[in-house]
MMTF fields as JSON, N, C-alpha, C and O atoms, coordinates in Angstrom:
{
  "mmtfVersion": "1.0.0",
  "mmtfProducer": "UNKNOWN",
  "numBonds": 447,
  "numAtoms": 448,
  "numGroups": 112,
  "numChains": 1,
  "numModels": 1,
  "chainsPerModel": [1],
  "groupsPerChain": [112],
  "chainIdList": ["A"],
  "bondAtomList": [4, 2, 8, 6, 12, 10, 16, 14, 20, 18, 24, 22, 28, 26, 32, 30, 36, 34, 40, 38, 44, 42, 48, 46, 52, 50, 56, 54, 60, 58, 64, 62, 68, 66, 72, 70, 76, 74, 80, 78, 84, 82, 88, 86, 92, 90, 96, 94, 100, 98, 104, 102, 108, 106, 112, 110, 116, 114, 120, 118, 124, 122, 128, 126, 132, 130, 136, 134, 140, 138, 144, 142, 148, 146, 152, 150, 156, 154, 160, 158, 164, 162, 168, 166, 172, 170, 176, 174, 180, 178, 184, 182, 188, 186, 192, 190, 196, 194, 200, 198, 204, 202, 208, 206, 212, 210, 216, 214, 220, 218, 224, 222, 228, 226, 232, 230, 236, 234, 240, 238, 244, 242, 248, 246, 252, 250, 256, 254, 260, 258, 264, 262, 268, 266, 272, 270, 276, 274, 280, 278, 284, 282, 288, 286, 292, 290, 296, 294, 300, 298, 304, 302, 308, 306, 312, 310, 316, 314, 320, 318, 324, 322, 328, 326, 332, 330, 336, 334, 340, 338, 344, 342, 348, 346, 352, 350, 356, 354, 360, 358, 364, 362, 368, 366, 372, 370, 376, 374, 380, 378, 384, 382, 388, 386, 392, 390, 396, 394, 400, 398, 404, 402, 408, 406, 412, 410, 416, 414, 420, 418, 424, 422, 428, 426, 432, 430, 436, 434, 440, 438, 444, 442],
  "bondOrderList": [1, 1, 1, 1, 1, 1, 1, 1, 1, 1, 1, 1, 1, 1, 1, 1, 1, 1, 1, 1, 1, 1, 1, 1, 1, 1, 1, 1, 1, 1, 1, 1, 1, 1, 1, 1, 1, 1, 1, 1, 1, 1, 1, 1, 1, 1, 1, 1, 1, 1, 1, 1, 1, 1, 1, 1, 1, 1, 1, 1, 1, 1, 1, 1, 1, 1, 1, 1, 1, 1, 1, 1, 1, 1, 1, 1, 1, 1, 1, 1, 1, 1, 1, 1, 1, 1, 1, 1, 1, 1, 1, 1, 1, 1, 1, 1, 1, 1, 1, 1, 1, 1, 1, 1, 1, 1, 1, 1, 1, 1, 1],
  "groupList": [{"groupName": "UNK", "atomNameList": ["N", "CA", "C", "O"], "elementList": ["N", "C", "C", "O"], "formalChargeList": [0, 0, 0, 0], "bondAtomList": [1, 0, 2, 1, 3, 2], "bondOrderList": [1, 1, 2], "singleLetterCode": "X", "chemCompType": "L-PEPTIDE LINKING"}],
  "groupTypeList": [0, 0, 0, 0, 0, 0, 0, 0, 0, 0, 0, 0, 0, 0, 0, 0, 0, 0, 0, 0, 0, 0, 0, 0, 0, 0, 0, 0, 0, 0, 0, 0, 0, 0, 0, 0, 0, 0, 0, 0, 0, 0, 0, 0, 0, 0, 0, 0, 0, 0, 0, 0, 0, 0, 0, 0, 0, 0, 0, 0, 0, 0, 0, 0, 0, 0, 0, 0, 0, 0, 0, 0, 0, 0, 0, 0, 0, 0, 0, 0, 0, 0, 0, 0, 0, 0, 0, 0, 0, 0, 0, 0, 0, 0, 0, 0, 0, 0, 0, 0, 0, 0, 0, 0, 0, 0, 0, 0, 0, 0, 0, 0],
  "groupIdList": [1, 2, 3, 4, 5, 6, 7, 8, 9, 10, 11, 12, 13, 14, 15, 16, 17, 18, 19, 20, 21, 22, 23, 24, 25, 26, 27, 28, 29, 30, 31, 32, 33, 34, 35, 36, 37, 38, 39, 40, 41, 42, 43, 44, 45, 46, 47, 48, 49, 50, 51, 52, 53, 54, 55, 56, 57, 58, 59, 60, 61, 62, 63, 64, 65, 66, 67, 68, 69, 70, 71, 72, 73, 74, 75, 76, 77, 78, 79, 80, 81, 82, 83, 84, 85, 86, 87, 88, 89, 90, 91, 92, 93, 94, 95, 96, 97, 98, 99, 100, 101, 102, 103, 104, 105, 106, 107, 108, 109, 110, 111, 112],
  "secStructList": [7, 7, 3, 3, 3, 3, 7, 6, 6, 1, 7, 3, 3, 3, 3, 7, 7, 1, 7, 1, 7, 7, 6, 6, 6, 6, 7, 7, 7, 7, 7, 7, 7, 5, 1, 7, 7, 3, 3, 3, 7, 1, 1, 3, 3, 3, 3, 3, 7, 7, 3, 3, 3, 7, 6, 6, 6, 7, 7, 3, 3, 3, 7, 7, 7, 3, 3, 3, 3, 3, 7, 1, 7, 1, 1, 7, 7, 7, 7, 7, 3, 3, 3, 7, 7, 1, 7, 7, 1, 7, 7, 7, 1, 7, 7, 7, 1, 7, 1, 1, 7, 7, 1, 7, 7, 1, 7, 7, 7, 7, 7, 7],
  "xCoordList": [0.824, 0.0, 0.861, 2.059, 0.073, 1.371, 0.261, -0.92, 0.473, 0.252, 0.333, 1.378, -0.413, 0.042, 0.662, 0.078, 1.647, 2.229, 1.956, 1.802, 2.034, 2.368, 3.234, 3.098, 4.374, 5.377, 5.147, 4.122, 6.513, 6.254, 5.559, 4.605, 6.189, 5.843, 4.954, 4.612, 3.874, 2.54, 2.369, 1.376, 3.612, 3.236, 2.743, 3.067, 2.208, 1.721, 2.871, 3.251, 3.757, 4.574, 4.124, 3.262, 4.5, 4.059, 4.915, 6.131, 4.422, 5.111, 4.564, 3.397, 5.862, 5.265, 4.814, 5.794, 3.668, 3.399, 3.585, 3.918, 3.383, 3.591, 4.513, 4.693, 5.079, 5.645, 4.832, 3.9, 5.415, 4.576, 4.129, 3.06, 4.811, 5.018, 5.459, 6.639, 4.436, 5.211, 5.232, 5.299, 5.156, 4.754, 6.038, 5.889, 7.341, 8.637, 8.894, 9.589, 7.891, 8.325, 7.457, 7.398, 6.666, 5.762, 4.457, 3.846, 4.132, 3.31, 2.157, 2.601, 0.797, 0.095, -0.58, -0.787, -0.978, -1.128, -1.901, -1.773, -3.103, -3.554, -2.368, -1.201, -2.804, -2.109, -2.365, -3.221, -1.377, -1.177, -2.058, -1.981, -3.186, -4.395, -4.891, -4.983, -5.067, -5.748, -7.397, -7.92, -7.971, -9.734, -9.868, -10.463, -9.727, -9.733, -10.996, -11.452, -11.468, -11.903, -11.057, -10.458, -11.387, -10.948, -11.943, -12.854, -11.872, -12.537, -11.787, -11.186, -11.914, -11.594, -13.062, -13.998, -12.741, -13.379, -13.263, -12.831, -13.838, -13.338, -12.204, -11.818, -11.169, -9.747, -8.894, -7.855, -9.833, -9.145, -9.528, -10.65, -8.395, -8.505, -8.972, -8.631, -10.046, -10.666, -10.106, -10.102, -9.908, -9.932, -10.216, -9.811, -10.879, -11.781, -11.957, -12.234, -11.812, -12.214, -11.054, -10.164, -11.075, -10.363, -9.887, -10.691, -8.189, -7.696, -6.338, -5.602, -6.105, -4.771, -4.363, -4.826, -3.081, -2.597, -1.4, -0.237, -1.695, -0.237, 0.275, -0.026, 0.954, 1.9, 2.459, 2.697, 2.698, 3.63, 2.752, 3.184, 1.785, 0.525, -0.541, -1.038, -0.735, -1.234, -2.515, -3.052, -3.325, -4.135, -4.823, -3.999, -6.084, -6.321, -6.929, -7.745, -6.315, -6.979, -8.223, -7.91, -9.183, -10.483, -10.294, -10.099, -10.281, -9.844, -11.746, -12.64, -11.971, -13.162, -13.023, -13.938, -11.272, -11.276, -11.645, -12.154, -11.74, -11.326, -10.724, -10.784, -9.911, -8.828, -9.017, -9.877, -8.487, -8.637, -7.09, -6.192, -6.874, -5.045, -5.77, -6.363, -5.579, -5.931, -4.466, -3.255, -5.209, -4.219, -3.677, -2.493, -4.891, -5.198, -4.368, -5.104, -2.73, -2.114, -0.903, -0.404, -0.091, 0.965, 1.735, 2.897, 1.079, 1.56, 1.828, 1.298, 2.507, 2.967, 1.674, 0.902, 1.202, -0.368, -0.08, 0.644, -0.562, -1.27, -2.427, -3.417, -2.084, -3.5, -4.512, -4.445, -5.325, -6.263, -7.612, -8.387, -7.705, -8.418, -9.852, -9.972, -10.933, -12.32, -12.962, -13.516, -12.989, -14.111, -13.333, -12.595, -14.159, -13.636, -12.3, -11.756, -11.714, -10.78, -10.902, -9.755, -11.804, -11.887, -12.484, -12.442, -12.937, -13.419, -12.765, -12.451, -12.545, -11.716, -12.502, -13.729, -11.89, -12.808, -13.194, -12.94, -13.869, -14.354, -15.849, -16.755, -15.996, -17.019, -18.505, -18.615, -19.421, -20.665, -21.762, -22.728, -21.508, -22.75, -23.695, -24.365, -24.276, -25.184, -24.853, -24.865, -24.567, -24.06, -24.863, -24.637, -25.753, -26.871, -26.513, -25.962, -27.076, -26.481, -25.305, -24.6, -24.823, -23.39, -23.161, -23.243, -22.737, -22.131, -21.055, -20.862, -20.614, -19.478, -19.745, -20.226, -19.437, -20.043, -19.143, -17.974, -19.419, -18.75, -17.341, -17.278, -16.62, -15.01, -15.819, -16.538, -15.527, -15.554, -14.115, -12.999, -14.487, -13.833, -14.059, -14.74, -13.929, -14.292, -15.338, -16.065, -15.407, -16.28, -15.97, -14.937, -16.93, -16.594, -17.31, -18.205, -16.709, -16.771, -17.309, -17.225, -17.91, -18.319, -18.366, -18.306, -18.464, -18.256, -19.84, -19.772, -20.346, -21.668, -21.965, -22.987],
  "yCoordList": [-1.174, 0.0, 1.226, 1.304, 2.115, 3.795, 4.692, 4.437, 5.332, 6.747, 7.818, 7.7, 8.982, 10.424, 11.524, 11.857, 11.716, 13.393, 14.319, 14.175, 15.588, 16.355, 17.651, 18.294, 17.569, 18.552, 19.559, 20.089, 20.32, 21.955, 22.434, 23.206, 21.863, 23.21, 22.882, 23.443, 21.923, 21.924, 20.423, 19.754, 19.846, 19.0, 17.429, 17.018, 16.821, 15.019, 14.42, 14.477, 13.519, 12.482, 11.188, 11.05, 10.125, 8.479, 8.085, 8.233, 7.792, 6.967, 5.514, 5.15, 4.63, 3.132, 2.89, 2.495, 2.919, 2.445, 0.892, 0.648, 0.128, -1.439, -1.922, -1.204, -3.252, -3.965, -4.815, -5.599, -4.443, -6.053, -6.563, -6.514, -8.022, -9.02, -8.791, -8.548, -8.867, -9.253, -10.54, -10.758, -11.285, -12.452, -13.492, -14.524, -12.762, -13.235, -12.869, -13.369, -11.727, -11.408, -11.834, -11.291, -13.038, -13.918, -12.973, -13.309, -11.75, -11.123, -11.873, -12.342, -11.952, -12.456, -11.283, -10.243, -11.656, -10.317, -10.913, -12.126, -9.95, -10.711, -11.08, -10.711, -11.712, -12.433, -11.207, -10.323, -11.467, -10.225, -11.06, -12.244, -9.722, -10.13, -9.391, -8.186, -10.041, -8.797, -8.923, -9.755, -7.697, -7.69, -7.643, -8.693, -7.123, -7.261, -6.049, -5.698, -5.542, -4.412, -3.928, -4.641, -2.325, -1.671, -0.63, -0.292, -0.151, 1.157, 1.376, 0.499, 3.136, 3.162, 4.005, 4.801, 3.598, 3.591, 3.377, 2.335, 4.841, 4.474, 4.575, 4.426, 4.799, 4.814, 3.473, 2.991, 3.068, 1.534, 1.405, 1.484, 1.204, 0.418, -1.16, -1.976, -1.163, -2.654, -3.466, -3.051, -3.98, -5.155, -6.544, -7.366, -7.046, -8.09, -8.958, -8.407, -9.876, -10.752, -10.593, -9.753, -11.236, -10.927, -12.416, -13.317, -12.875, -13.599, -13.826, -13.081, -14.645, -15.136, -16.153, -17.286, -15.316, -16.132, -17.16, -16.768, -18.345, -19.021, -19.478, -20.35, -18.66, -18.749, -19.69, -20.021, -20.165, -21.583, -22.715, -23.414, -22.816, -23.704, -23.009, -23.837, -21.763, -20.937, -21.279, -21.578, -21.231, -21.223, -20.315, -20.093, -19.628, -18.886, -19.377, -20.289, -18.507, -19.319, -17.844, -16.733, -18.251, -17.742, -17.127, -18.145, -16.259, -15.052, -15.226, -14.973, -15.529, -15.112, -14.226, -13.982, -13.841, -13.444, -11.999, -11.712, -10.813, -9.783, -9.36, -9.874, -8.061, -7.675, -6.407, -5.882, -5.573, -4.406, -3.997, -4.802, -2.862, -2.112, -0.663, -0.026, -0.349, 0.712, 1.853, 1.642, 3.002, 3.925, 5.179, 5.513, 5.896, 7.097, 6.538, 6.58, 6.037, 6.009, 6.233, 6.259, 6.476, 6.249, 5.637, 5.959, 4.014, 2.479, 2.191, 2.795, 1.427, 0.363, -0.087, -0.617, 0.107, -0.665, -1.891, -2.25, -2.627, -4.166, -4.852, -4.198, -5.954, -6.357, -7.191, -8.157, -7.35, -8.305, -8.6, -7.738, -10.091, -10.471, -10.304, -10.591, -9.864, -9.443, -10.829, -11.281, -11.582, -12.553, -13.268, -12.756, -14.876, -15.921, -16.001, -15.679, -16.447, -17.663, -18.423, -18.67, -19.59, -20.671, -21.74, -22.966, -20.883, -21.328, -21.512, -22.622, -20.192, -20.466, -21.131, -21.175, -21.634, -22.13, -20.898, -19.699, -21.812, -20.619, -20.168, -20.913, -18.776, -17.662, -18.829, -19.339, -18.949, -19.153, -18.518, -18.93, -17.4, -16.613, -16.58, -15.582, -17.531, -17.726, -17.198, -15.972, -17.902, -17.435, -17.66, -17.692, -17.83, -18.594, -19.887, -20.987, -19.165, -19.913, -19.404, -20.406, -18.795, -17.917, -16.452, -15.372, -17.216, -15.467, -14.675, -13.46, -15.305, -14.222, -14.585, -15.702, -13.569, -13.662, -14.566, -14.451, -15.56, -16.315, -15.394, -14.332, -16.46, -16.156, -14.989, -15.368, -13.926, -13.35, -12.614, -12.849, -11.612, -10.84, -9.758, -10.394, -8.805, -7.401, -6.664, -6.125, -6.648, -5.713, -4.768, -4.217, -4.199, -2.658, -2.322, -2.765, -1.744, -1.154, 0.176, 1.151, -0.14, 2.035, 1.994, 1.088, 3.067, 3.686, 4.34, 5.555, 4.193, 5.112, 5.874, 6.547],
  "zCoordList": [0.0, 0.0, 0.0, 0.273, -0.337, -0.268, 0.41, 0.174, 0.921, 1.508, 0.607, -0.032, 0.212, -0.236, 1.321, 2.353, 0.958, 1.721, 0.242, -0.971, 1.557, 0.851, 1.689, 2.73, 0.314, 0.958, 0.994, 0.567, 1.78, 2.115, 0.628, 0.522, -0.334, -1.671, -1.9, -2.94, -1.402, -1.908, -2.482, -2.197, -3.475, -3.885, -3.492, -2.378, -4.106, -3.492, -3.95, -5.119, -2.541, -2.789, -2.63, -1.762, -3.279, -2.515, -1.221, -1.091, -0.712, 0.836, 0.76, 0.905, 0.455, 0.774, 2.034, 2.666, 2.878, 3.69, 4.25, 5.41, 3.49, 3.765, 2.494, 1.511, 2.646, 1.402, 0.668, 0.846, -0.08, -1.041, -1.083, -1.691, -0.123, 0.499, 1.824, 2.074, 2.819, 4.279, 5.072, 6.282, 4.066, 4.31, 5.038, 5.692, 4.631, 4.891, 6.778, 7.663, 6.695, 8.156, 9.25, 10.353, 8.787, 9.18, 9.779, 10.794, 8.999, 9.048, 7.949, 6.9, 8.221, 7.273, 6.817, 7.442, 5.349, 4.576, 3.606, 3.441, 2.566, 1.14, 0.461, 0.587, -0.122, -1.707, -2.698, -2.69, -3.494, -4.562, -5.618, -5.947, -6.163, -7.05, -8.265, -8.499, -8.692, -10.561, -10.012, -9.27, -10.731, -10.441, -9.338, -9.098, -8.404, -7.051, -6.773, -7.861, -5.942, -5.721, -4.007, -3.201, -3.988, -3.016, -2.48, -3.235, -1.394, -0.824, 0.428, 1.049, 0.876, 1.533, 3.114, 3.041, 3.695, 4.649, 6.215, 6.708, 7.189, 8.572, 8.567, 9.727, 7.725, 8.374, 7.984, 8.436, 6.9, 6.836, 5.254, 4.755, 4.669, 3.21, 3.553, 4.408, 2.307, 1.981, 0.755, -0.405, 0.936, -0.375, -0.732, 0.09, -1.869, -1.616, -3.148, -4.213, -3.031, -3.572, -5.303, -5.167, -6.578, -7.312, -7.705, -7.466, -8.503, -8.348, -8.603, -9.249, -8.191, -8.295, -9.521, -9.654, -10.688, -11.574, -11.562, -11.665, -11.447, -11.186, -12.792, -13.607, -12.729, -13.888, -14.244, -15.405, -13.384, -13.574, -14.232, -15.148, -13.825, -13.78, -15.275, -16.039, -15.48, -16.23, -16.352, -17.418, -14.701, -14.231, -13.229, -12.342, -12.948, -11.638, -10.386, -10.248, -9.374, -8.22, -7.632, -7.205, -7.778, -7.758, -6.048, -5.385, -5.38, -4.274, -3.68, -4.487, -2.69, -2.047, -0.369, 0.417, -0.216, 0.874, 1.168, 0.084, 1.958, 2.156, 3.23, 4.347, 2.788, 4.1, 4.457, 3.75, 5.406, 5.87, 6.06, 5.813, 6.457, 7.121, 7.3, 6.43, 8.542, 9.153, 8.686, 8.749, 8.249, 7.219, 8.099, 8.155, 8.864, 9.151, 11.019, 12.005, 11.182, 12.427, 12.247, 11.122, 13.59, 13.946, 13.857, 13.612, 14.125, 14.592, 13.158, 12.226, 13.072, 11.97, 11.46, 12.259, 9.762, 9.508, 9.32, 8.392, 10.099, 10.434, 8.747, 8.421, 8.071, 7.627, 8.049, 7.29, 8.755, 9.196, 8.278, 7.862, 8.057, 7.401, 8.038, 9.229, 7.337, 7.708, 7.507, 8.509, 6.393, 6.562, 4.695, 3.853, 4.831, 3.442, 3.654, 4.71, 2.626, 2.179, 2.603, 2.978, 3.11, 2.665, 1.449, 1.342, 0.775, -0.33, -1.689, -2.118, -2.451, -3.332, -4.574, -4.489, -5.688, -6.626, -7.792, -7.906, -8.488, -9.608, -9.474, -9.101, -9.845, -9.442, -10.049, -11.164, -8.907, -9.704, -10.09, -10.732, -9.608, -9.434, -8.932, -9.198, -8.003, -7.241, -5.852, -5.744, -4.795, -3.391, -2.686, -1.477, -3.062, -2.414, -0.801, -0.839, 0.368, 1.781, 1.688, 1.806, 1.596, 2.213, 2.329, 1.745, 3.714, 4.6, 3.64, 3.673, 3.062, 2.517, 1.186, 0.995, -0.127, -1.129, -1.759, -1.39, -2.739, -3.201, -4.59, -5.209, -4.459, -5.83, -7.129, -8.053, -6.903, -8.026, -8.493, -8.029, -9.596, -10.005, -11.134, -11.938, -11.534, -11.669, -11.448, -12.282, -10.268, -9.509, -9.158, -9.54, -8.159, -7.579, -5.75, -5.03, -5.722, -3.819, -3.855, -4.602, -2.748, -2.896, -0.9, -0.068, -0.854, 1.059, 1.393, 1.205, 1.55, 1.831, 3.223, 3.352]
}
């Protein structure tokens, strides 16, 4: 994730807020995803659902999780998972009996 500053002269810089991958620093974090959606909200970026291309395999792995990272602190931002990944699979479109919406991808988020 990045942050905007902005300097004395006015202008917007990027600030990496988090890495990449923090996964090395046995921090758990999303998986890096195409189609994903985002919002921000409360002080906390969302992100949700999308998927994962394994290249190697040149196959996708269908994303039903979402995550949060609180933006608007001090502290080091944390990602904690809100709700899914256990499912996974390809999108059916139904969802029908489930709490969390089933594997999609190109959608959209809004904050209300």
């Amino acid at each position: 994730g990045c942050n905007i500053d902005e300097e004395a002269s006015g202008q917007a810089i990027w600030d990496q807020v988090l890495p990449t991958d923090n996964s090395a620093d046995g921090i758990d974090s999303p998986a890096i995803r195409y189609s994903s959606a985002a919002v921000y909200h409360d002080d906390h970026v969302y992100i949700t659902h999308g998927y994962l291309y394994a290249h190697e395999s040149g196959s996708p792995t269908w994303l039903d999780d979402t995550w949060r990272v609180l933006v608007d602190t001090v502290a080091e931002p944390r990602w904690q998972r809100v709700a899914g990944g256990e499912g996974g699979g390809a999108p059916d479109g139904t969802g029908r009996g489930q709490l969390v919406p089933p594997a999609r991808f190109g959608h959209a988020l809004t904050s209300l």
